[in-house]
N, C-alpha and C positions, 0 to 999 in steps of 0.2 A: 751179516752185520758184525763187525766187530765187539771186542768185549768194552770197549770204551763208549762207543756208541751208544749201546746198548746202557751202559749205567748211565750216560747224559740221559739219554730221552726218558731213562728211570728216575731219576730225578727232577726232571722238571712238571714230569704226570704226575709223581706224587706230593709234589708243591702245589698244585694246581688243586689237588684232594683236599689237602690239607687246609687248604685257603675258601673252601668253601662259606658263601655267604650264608646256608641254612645251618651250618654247623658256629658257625661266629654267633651266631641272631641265640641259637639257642644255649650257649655259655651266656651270652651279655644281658639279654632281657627273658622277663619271667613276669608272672601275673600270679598275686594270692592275695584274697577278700577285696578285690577290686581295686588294688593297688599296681601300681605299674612300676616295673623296677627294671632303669635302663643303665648297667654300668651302677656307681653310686648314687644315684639320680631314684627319687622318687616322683610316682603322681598315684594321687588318689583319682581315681578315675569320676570316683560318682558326685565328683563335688564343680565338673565342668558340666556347662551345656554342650556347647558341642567339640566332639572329637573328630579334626581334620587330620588327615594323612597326605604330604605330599610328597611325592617319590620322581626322581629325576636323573638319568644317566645312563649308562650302557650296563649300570646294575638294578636300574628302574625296579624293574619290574621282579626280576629275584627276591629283592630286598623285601620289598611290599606283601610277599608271597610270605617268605621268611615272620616276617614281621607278624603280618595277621593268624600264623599259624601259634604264635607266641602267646600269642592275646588269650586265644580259646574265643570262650563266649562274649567277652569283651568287644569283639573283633566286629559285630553286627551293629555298635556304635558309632563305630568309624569310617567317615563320608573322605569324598576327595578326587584325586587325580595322580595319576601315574605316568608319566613319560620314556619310556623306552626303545629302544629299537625295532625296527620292524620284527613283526616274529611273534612278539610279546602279548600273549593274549589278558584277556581283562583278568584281572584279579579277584575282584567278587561285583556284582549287579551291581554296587552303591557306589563303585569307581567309574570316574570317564580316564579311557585310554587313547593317547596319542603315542603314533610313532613316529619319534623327533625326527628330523634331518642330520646328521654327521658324514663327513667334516664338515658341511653347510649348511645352514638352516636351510629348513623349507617351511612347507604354506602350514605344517602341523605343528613346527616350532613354535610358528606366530599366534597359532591357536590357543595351545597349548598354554603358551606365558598368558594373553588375553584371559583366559583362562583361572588361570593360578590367582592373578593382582584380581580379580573381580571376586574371588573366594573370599583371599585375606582380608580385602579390606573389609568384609562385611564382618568381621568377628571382633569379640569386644574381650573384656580384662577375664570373663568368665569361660571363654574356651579355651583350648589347646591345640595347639596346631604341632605334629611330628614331620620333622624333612626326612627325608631317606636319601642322600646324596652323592652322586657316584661320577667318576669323570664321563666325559662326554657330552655333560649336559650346558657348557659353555653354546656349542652350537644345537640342542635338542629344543629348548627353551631360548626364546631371543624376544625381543620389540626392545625397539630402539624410543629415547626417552625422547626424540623430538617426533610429531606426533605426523603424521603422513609420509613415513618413509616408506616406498615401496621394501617389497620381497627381495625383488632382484638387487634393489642397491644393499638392501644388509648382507643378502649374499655374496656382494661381491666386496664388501666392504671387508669381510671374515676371509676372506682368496686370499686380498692384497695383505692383510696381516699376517696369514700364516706364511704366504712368500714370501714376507721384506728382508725376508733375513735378521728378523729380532729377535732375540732369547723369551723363553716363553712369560716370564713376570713381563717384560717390555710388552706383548701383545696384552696378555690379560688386564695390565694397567690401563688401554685403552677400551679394549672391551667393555670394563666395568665402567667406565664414568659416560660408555656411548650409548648405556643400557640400561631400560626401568626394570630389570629382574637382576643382574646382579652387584657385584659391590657392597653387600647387604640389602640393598634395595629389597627382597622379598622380605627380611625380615623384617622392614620399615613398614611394610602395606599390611603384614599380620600386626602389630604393635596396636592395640596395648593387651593382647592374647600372649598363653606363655606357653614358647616353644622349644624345645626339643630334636638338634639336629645329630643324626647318625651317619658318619661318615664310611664308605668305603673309599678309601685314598689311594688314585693316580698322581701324586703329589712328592715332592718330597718332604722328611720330617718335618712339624714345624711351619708349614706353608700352607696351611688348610684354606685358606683365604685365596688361594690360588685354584684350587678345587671347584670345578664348573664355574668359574671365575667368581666362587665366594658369594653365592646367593644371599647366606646366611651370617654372615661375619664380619666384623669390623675389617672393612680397605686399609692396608696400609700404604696403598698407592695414594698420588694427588693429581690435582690436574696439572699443576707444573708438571709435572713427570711425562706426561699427556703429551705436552706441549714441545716439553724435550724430547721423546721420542719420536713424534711425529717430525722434527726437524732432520733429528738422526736419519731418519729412514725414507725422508722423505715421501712421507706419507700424503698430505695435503695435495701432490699430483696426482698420487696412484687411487686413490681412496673416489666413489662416487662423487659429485658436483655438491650433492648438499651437504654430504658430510664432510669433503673439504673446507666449506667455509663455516662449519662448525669448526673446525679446529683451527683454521685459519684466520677467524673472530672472534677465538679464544672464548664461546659462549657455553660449555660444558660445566653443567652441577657438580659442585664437592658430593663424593659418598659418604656416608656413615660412617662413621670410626668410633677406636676405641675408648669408653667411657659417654657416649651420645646413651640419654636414656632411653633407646630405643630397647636397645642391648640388656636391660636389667633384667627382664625376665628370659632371658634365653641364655641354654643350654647345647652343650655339646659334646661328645663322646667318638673315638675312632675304633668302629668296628674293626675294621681289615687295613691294614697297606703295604707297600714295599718290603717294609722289614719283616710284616706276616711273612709273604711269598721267601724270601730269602734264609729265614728260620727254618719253615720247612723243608728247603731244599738242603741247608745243610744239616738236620738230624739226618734224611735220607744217605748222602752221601756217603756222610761218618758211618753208615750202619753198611756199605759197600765196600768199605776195607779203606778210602780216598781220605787226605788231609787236609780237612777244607780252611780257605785263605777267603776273607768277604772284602773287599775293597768296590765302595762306590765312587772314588775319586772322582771318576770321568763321568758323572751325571751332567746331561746336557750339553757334552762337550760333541763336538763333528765327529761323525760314522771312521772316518778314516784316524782322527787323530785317538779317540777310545779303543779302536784297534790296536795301532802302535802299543798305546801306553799297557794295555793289560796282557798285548802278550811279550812286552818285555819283563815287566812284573812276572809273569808264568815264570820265564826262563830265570831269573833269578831265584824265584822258592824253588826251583829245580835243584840249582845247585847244591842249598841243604837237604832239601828231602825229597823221596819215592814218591809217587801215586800223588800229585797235588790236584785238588781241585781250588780254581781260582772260581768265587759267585761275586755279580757284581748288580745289583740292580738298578731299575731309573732307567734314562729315556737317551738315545744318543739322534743327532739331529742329520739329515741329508737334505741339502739343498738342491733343490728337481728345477729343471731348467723349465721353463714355460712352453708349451707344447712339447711337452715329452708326451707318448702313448705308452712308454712302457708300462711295465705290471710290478710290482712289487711292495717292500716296504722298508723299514729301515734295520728293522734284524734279518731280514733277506740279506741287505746291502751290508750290513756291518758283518754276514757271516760272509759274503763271497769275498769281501775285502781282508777280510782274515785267512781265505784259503790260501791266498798268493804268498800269506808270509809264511804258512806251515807247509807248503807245497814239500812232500817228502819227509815228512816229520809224523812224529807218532802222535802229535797231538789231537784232539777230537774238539771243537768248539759248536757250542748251541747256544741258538740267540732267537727267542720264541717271546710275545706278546702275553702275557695272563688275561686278556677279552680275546684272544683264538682271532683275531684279529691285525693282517700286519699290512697297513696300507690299503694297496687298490686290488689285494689280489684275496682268495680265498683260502689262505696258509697265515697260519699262527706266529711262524717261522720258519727256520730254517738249522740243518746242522751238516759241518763239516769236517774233511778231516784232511789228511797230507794226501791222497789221493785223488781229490778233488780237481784239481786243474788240469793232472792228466787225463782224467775221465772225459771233463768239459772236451777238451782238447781233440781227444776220438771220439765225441758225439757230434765233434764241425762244427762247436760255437763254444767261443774261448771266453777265458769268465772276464778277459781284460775288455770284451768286447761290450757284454752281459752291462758288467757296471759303468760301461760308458753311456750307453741306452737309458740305463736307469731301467732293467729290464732282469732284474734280476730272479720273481720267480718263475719264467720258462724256462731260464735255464736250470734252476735247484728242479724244477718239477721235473724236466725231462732226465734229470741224473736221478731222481728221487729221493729227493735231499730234503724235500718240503718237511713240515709237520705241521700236521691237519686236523686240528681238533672239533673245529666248526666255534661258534659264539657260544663262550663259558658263561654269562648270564653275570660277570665279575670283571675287575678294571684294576688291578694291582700294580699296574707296570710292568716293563718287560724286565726277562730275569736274563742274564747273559752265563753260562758256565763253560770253562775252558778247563780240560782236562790233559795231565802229562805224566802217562805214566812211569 
């Protein structure tokens, strides 16, 4: 492995360390004389009845864990529910655990939420209820707010959204006003109890409300928006029979927003996010001898055009200086044809579509997932360099072929290009770093 190599994937494991959720949990919240201190945020603990915990996302179940380690003895007060990825075992006797469905709900999502709105509503002005929120819980947590929608239509209602080809606020606008748990809607069903939401942010700055489509937070989406988007994208064909003519009879509840008293007693604090992830990776760097440049321009822009633009960017800090490292965080999008079988994901696909511009170049790019997760396949990521397409090339499967398929990690696997960390228990976003020495 090359010496560039070698400091990419040094840097991104030690981002990954860095961004740990039991190490954030233990900076941010603390317990002394029965007080609870989240961030600036107090609670006296002994002045509620009851102490609800509820934990939701592909950081579920870390967090929970985190959390009640914080507590101490506190921690045996605290009832609830946990939603996680499969994998995730119970947290302690007094938790029920579900493991959500993603990218699509399943029958444990439905549980799950059924679940949660039967808890909150029963609590009054004298308990407290804590979120623990992390992405993925858009699809982990689901029930749809008109009342006998099957499984399979919300499931497939969640397909046709993530395919339409909409930018992710355009889908979670719909999401939340199709849904009795997000939008703030959970916070609506806890109210008039005073809660406490802790975020671990798959989001960008600023957009918490977008965050498992904003369970807990004033919507700044509306149902016009709803309405518009579904015309856009033409949603009302693609979308299940009943929920077309939900949106097509325009019969969809306003959410929650901001300044509704629902909101007066609730709280909110950002464990982790993007910018965690990306800090840490450039202390790392900088301590590798590399001149690090962070540009997230290209957040949610197409796999192919975030390509272009950051590695023309690269070649410009080049011309002023040595050893540059470009980091770029946030999410870049590839549109998968329908019946595609390939394997991959979209930092697979945004690294193979970077090989073909640095083919023969000394550059090194890594493009890896912080949930160790990238797609349909069982790699976090991927990383490449100017050698890359000639390698493909003498293994008999060209990478022009690779990203026509949508098929891109057999071919990173069979050159050993992967990087395989398995499920970090954590949801930061993906981190991109392009290196030139």
């Amino acid at each position: 492995m090359s010496l560039a190599r070698e400091d990419a994937l040094d840097i991104f494991l030690h981002a990954l360390r860095a961004t740990r959720v039991d190490a954030a949990m233990e900076r941010s919240v603390r317990t002394m004389d029965r007080v609870l201190q989240i961030d600036r945020h107090s609670f006296q603990l002994s002045r509620y009845g009851r102490l609800i915990l509820i934990a939701i996302g592909k950081a579920g179940g870390t967090m929970a864990d985190a959390f009640l380690r914080r507590v101490g003895d506190e921690a045996l007060r605290f009832e609830g529910i946990v939603v996680a990825p499969e994998g995730a075992g119970p947290v302690s006797q007094q938790f029920r655990v579900y493991c959500g469905g993603h990218p699509s709900p399943n029958a444990a999502s439905v549980a799950a939420a059924m679940d949660i709105l039967e808890t909150l509503r029963s609590l009054t002005a004298n308990d407290l209820v804590l979120f623990l929120v992390s992405g993925g819980g858009s699809a982990m947590v689901e029930q749809f707010l008109m009342p006998g929608i099957s499984l399979e239509d919300i499931a497939a209602t969640h397909k046709v959204l993530v395919e339409s080809g909409a930018p992710i606020a355009a889908i979670n606008a719909v999401r939340k006003h199709l849904s009795a748990v997000k939008g703030g809607r959970l916070a609506e069903a806890a109210a008039p109890a005073e809660q406490m939401t802790i975020f671990v942010s798959d989001v960008p700055e600023g957009e918490l409300d977008a965050l498992s489509s904003g369970p807990t937070m004033p919507d700044r989406s509306t149902v016009e928006d709803v309405y518009r988007i579904a015309e856009e994208y033409r949603l009302v064909e693609a979308v299940p029979g009943v929920v077309g003519e939900m949106l097509r009879g325009q019969m969809l509840a306003e959410t929650p927003k901001a300044g509704d008293g629902i909101f007066e007693r609730s709280r909110w604090s950002v464990l982790l996010d993007s910018v965690s992830l990306e800090e840490a990776a450039a202390v790392r760097a900088t301590e590798l001898g590399w001149q690090v440049e962070i540009d997230n321009r290209c957040d949610d822009w197409s796999a192919d055009r975030a390509a272009s633009y950051l590695l023309e960017r690269l070649q410009v800090l080049r011309q002023w200086r040595a050893r540059i490292c470009l980091l770029s965080a946030g999410e870049v999008t590839v549109q998968v044809p329908a019946g595609s079988v390939g394997r991959g994901g979209r930092n697979q696909h945004f690294a193979l579509l970077c090989s073909e511009a640095i083919a023969g170049s000394e550059v090194t790019v890594l493009s890896a997932g912080s949930d160790g997760i990238d797609g349909n396949s069982p790699a976090a990521g991927a990383m490449v360099d100017g050698l890359t397409v000639a390698r493909a090339v003498e293994g008999g499967y060209g990478v022009r072929d690779a990203l026509a398929a949508h098929d891109s990690y057999w071919l990173l696997a069979k050159l050993g290009d992967t990087i395989v960390t398995g499920p970090t228990g954590n949801n930061l976003r993906d981190l991109r770093i392009l290196l030139a020495p």
